[in-house]
C-alpha positions, 0 to 999 in steps of 0.5 A: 500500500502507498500510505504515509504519516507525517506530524509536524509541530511547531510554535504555531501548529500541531499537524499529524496526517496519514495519507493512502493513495489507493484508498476509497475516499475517506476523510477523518481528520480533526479540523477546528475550521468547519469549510476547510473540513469540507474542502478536505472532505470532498479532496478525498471524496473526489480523488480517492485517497483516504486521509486521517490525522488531526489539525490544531493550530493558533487559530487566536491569531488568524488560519493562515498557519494552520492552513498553510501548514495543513498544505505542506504536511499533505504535501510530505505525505503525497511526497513520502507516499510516492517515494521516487514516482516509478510506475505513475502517470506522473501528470494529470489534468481535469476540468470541474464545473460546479454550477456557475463556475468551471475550473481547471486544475493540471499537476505534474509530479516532476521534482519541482516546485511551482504555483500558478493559481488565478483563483479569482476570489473576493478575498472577502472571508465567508462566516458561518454560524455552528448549531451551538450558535457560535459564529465561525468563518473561513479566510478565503485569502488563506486558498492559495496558502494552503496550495502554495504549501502543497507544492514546496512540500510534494515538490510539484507543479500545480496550475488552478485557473477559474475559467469563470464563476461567481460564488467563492463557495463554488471557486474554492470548492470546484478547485479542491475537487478539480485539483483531487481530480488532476491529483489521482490520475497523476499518482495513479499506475500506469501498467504500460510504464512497467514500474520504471520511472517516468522521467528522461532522466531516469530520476526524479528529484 
């Protein structure tokens, strides 16, 4: 099985994940922020990986560390989990459309870290009310945090373009499952690869 753990503790977050590639689109993961949870939730639904583990973070400061770091220890378990790439596609692409919006996401496994996101949100932060009454919100300018956490950490390239939309629910949402989609056909075997690594340099790095 292709499956990782990753912890990483810091003055500002304590994270623990573990990810299976092959998986059947599990998400139990402790999460404080209740529409991060859901963009999860529907990263695994869509792309088939099964994710575990538990997130806290200085939340009394503002999300952008436990975003960001949420990003960059998925990112080491995609990494660690596909160890030096043999026998996967490598690269993927997909386009979602979610009602009004339609958003195209494509991936490549190479070595290197690269971001390219023109997600076109309002940066306007979206609030919330739990059944316990207590109002909740989610920083949609901490989108690209978490993406840019990504790919330092699984060390490869992401482009997320919003082609059109209105609602930032949908862009942010149609992203995370356009990017899950363009994720799984990239780690996937492919059996004509025979195990070799897919690179002309015969290395990954």
């Amino acid at each position: 099985m292709r499956t990782a753990t990753v912890k990483r503790e810091t003055g500002e977050t304590q994270i623990e994940l573990t990810l299976n590639l092959d998986g059947t689109g599990k998400c139990d993961v402790e999460n404080p922020i209740g529409f991060f949870d859901h963009m999860l939730k529907s990263f695994c639904k869509h792309g088939m990986f099964d994710l575990s583990g538990s997130i806290k973070g200085d939340l009394n400061v503002d999300q952008h560390h436990t975003i960001e770091d949420t990003g960059i220890v998925l990112g080491e378990c995609f990494k660690k989990a596909l160890g030096n790439c043999a026998g996967i596609f490598r690269s993927g692409f997909f386009i979602y459309p979610m009602d009004e919006t339609l958003v195209q996401a494509a991936v490549d496994f190479g070595g290197r870290a690269f971001l390219v996101s023109n997600s076109n949100l309002t940066g306007n932060p979206f609030i919330s009310v739990d059944e316990n009454g207590t109002e909740a919100s989610f920083q949609t300018d901490c989108f690209e945090d978490f993406w840019q956490g990504f790919v330092n950490a699984a060390q490869c390239n992401l482009h997320i373009d919003v082609i059109r939309g209105r609602s930032d629910h949908h862009k942010i949402e149609g992203a995370f499952k356009a990017v899950s989609r363009a994720i799984r056909s990239a780690v996937e075997i492919d059996e004509r690869r025979k195990g070799f690594i897919p690179s002309t340099k015969g290395i990954i790095v």
